[in-house]
N, C-alpha and C positions, 0 to 999 in steps of 0.2 A: 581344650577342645580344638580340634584341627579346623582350619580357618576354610575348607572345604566344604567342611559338615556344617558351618555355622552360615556360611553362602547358599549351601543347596536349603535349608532350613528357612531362611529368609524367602526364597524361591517357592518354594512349596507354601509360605504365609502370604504369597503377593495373589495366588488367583482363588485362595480359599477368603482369604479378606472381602474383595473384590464381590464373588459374586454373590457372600450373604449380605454386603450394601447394596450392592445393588437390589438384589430382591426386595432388602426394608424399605431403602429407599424410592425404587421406581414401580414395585407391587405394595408390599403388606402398608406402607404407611404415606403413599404419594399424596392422594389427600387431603390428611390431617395437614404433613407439612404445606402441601400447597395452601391452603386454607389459612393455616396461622400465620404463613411468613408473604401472601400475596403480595401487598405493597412494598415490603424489602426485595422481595425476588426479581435481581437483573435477567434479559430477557438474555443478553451472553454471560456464559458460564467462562468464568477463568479458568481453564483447565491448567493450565501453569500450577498456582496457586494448590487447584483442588487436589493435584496428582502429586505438588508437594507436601504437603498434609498428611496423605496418604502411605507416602514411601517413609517419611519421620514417623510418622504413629506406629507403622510395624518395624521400625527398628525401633522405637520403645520397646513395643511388644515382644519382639525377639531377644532383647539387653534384659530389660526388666522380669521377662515372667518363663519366658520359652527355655532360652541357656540357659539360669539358673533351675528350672525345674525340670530340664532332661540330663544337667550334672545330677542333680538328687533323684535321680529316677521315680519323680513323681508328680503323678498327672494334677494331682489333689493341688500340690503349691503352685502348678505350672497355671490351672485354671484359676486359685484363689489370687495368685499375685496377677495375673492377665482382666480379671474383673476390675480389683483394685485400680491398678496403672489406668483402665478405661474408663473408669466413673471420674478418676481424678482430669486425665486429658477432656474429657468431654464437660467437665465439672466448670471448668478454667474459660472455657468458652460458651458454656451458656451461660455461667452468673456473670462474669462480664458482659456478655449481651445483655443479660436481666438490669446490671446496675447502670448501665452506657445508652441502653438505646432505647426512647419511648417507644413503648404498645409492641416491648416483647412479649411476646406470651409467657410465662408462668407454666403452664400447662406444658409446654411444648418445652419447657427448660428440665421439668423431669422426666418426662417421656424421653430424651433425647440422653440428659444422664444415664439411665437404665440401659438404655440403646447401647451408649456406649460401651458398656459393663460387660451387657451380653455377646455384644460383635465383637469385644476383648478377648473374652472367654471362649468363645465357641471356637473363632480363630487358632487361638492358643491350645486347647483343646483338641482340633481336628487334625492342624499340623501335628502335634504332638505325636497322635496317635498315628499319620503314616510316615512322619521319621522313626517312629519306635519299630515300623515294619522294614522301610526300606535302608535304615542306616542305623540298626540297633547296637545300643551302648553294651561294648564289652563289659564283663565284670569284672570286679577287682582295680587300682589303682590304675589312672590313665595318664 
């Protein structure tokens, strides 16, 4: 795959990432997380940190689930391995929270697995589908 395609790819996964956390995060589920994590939650946010996270997680997502399921022209393994890769990255960090730090929540350790499964997927998923429009895979041997 031309290293073009796989940059503009990446590009198109950084503001569809972005703004479905943002939504779970700062609408659908603000909340719950504030709620469960009150006493953990610093009043400054490291943005360093959190925007590196971020940029690693979607080139997981682009390595692990994106490239290989727009080589196989298909949306199905691009969405199943994009889940996967997200349960496991989000998996990694909340059961080490749950085994590391008293009066994690439980509760907030699957909710946040799931989370990441879906913000995997849909990601992977969404991109998918406007690289499939704006930069579509010839057929035949590449």
């Amino acid at each position: 795959m031309q290293t073009s395609r796989i940059l503009l790819t990446y590009a198109v996964s950084v503001p569809v990432f972005f703004a479905l956390d943002m939504l779970w995060l700062g609408v659908i589920a603000a909340k719950f997380y504030r709620k469960s994590l009150e006493p953990l939650l610093t009043p400054n946010i490291n943005w360093v940190a959190g925007l590196a996270f971020y940029f690693l997680f979607l080139g997981g997502v682009l390595v692990f689930a994106l490239l290989p399921g727009m080589e196989r022209r298909s949306l199905v393994h691009t969405v199943a391995m994009a889940a996967l890769f997200g349960f496991i990255a989000y998996a990694t960090y909340d059961l080490t929270n749950l085994a590391t730090l008293r009066g994690w929540p439980v509760t907030l350790s699957f909710i946040d697995m799931a989370w990441g499964s879906v913000l995997s997927a849909s990601t992977a998923a969404i991109t998918y589908l406007i690289m499939s429009r704006v930069w579509p895979i010839p057929s035949g041997p590449s």
